[in-house]
Residue, then its C-alpha position, 0 to 999 in steps of 0.5 A: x149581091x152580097x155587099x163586100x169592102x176589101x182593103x188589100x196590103x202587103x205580102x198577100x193580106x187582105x182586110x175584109x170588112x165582116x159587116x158585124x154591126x157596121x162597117x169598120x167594125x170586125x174583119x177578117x184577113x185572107x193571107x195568100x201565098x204562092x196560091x196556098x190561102x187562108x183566113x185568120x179569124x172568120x167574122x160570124x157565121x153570117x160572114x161567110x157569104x163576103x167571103x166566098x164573094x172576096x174569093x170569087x172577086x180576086x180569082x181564087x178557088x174554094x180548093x186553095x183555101x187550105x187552114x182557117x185560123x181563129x185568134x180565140x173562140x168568141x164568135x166575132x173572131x169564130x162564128x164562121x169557122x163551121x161554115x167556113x170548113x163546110x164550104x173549104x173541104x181541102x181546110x184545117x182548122x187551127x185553133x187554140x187548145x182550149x178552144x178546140x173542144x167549143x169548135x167541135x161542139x159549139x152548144x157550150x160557146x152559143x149558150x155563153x152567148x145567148x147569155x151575154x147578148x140575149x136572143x134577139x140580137x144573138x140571132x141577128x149578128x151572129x146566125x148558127x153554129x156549125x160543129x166541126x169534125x174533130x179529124x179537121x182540127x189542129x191545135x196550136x199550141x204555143x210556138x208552134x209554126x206552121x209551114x205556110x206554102x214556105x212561109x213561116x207564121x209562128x203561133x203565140x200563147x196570148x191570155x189576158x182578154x181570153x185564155x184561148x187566145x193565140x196571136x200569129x207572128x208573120x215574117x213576111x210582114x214583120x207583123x203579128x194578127x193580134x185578134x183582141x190581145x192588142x185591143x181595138x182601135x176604130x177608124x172612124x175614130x183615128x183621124x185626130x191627132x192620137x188614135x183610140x185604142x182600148x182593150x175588149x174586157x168582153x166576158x169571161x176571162x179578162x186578166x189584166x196582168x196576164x194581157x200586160x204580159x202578153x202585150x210585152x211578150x208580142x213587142x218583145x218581136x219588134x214588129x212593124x205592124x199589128x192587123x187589129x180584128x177591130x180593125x185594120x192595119x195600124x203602125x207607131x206599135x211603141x205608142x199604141x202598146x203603152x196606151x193599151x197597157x196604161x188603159x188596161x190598168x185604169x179599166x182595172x181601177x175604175x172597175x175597184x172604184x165601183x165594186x161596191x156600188x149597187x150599179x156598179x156594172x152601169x157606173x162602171x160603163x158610164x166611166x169607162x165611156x166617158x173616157x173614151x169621149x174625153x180622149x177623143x174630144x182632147x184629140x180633136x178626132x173631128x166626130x161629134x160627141x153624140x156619134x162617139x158615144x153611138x159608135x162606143x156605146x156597145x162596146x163600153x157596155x160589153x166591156x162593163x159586164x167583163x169588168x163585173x166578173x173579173x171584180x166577181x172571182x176576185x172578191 
């Protein structure tokens, strides 16, 4: 039996844990109105089997599943989709212009892949990708509302960590689904007296004056809530945003700091690890250091190679 964890909040949104890796890591959100559903993000093509379990438990039908809807193309957020509108007939994907084209022939996006995480563990965590028909596609451009069952979910232009990125602002909640834009905050992590949020400067596309302006542009909303794809539902946005935007600018620094050290994307992982431990331990988040950097290690890594490009098409 697939083995899923589900944490149901208000106003019909559900926090699906994709398993990537780990529990706690990546999730997904099923939205339900007036029995019109759909996903946003999807988790991996191995994903796709919790959440046709997710669907079975609750009550629901393939046929109510009506729009699957990715943040941005990384196949943490996206490796699902082909899947997904293979098992959903009645679906359409909504997916950012600049990502519309890697959904429909994902060759480009799986190569960019196989590069940044190599065979093996490509394989492992993210399976295959399935093309989807491009009749199926909407394109989201930005402002653009999508009338959900009569309810109204706005999408909005958000580069910075991608620039096929789009955040979804619900008024139903008063929260936006933020993908990576609002960065990433684990909750193994969050039980001292401050969280860790931190954003995935992940290649290829980070630009950390087009995510400070993305970040004012989402609080510009006032929303009450945030749902992170990494991971769950968070509150107290004021101290989360201005934590994520002095973290972009010192990822930024301490990646100048390195650029021309012949290990520079290691010193640059080692660095912004480091950070991490120290903001924790400060915070008494109650996990020992040696699990602390398990859990961050990865991340911090990925981090580190975005950093190296980003110092790349600068210099």
């Amino acid at each position: 039996m697939t083995e899923v964890f589900f944490q149901d909040h208000l106003c019909g949104i559900t926090c699906i844990d994709t398993m990537l890796g780990r529990r706690g890591m990546a999730s997904c959100y099923l939205i339900e109105q007036d029995g019109m559903l759909g996903f946003i993000d999807t988790g991996t093509n191995n994903s796709v089997s919790i959440m046709l379990e997710v669907l079975r438990r609750k009550g629901f039908e393939k046929e109510q599943v009506a729009y699957i809807m990715p943040t941005h193309v990384h196949l943490d957020h996206a490796g699902g989709v082909g899947g997904l509108m293979k098992e959903f007939s009645n679906a359409q994907l909504v997916v950012h212009p600049r990502g519309a084209r890697h959904m429909i022939d994902p060759s480009k996006l799986e190569a960019g892949s196989l590069a940044v995480y190599g065979e093996e563990v490509y394989q492992r965590l993210f399976g295959n990708l399935i093309p989807v028909d491009p009749l199926r596609v909407i394109h989201a451009e930005d402002e653009m509302i999508l009338d959900f069952n009569g309810r109204e979910l706005l999408f909005i232009d958000t580069p910075g960590h991608a620039r096929h990125h789009y955040c979804i602002f619900d008024k139903a909640s008063n929260g936006f689904f933020t993908g990576d834009t609002f960065g990433a905050s684990y909750p193994q992590l969050n039980r001292g007296r401050a969280p860790l949020i931190f954003p995935p400067t992940t290649p290829v596309q980070f630009d950390p004056e087009a995510w400070t302006l993305s970040l004012r542009r989402l609080m510009s909303f006032k929303p009450d809530r945030v749902f992170l794809t990494h991971y769950g539902m968070h509150l107290d946005l004021p101290d989360l945003a201005t934590q994520l935007r002095l973290t972009i600018k010192d990822y930024a620094d301490i990646a100048r700091e390195y650029a021309e050290h012949s290990q520079r994307t290691e010193r640059i992982a080692t660095a912004l690890l480091q950070g991490c431990v120290n903001h924790l331990l400060d915070q008494q988040c109650g996990v020992p250091e040696t699990q602390i950097r398990e859990l961050l290690a990865q991340d911090m890594s990925l981090n580190a190679q975005g950093l190296d490009f980003w110092l790349s098409c600068t210099e």
